[in-house]
N, C-alpha and C positions, 0 to 999 in steps of 0.2 A: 545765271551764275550758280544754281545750285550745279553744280557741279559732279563729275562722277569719282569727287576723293569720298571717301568713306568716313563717317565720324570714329576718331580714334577712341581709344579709350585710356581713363587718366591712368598714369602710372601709378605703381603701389611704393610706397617709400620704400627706402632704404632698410635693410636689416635693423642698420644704428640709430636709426631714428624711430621703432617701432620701440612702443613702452611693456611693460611687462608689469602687472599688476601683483604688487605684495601685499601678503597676509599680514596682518599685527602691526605694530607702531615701529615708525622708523628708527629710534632710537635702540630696539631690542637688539639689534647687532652689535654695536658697542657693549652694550651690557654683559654679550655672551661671552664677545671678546676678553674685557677685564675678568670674566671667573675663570675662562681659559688662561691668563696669564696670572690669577690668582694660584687657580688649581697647579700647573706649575712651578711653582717658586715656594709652594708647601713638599709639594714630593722632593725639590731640589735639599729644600732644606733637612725633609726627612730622608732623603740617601745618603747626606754628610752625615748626619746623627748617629745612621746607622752602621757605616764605614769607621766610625769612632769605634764608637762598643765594638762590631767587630775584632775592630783590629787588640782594642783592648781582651775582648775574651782569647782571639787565638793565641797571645802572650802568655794567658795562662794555658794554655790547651798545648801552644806546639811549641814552648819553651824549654826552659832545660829539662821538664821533664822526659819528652821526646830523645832529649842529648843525652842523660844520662842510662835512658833504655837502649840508646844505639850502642853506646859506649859497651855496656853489659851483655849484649844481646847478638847485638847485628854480626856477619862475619865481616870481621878486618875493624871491628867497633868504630865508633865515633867516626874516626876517617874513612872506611869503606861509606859509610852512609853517610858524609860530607862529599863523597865523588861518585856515588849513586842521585843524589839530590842535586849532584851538577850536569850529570847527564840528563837525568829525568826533566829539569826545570826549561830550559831551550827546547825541548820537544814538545813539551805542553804547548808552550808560548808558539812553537810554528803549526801544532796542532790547530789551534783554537786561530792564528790567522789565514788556516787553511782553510775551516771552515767557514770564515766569517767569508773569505773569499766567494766561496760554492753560494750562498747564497744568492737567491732570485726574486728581490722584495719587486721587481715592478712586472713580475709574472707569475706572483706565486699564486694565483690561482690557479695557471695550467698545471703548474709544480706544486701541488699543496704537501707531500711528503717530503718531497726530498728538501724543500725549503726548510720544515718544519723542523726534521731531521741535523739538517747543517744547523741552525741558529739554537735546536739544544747543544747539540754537542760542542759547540763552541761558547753558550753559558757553561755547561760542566766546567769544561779545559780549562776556562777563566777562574774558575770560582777554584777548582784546584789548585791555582796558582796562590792564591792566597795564602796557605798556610806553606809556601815556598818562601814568599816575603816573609811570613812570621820567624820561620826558622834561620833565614839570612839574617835578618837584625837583630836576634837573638844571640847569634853566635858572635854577632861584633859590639855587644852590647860589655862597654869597658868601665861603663859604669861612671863616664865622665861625660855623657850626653847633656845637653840644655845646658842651664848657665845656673841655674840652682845648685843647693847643696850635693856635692857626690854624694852616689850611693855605692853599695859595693856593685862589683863586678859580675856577671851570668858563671853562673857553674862553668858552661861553657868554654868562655874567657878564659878562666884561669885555671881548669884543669889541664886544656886541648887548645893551649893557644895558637897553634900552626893550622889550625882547620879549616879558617879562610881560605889560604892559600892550596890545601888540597881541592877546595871546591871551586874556586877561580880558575884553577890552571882546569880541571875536570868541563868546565861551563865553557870556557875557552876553544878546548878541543872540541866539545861537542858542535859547538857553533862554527868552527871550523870544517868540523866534518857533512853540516848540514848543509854548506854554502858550496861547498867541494859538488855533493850531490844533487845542487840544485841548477849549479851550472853547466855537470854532464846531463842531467836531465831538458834545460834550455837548447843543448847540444845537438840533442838526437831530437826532441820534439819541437822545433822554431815555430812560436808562434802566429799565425799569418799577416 
């Protein structure tokens, strides 16, 4: 009976059942974990901190003093540069989700500039927008905000109180105009 079958040879496990030897104590993964969710929840708490102050120093930076330099300065004053600021702000804003679009985070090593390139220019646009916000809540600041004591009124308010309304209808059109040309542009170039 020895026979002419050949002795097999044993098979080699499975992928899933082959072990993999680790360095250090089992426990150090968790450890890493909680300082990653430590380190975390410090930067969170220090970018609200710092969005305060922000927002607090641009009130002093792009408040009425801004309004009242337009007023004096600008041509068509305070209003020309209330439907300048409404054009300009919608442009930034599809600026910067232009680029955030172009962006190529799960290739950007073949793209290292152009990645690099789109994700400034779209911090810039953003961080521009900021003193756009300053200067809209500025202008509508009536001086009867919160539920505390009033305070007076922005310069703003109560020299140029129609201003809103030039920079709404201004923001309006422009948004209009950019939707107009974004649908002849879907037009002629249909996506595949």
């Amino acid at each position: 009976m020895a026979g002419s079958t050949k002795p097999r040879r044993r098979r080699a496990s499975a992928p899933a059942l082959r072990y993999e030897r680790r360095s250090g104590k089992p426990a150090s993964a968790g450890k890493a974990e909680k300082k990653g969710e430590w380190a975390f929840g410090c930067l969170l708490f220090l970018g609200f901190a710092a969005i305060i102050v922000l927002l607090a120093v641009l009130d002093r930076l792009w408040g009425d003093g801004t309004w009242q330099w337009a007023a004096k300065s600008w041509p068509g004053g305070a209003y020309g540069f209330a439907a300048c600021a409404g054009v300009v702000g919608p442009c930034v804003l599809v600026l910067s989700l232009f680029c955030l679009n172009r962006m190529r985070w799960r290739s950007w090593r073949e793209h290292p500039g152009s990645t690099m390139l789109s994700t400034g220019a779209a911090i810039v646009s953003l961080a521009a927008l900021v003193p756009y916000v300053a200067l809209v809540f500025n202008a509508q600041d009536t001086g009867k905000w919160g539920k505390g004591r009033d305070t007076p009124p922005s310069w703003v308010f109560s020299y140029v109180p129609w201003l809103w309304a030039v920079g709404l209808i201004a923001t309006l059109a422009t948004i209009a105009a950019l939707a107009c040309a974004l649908v002849m542009h879907n037009r002629r170039h249909p996506t595949p």
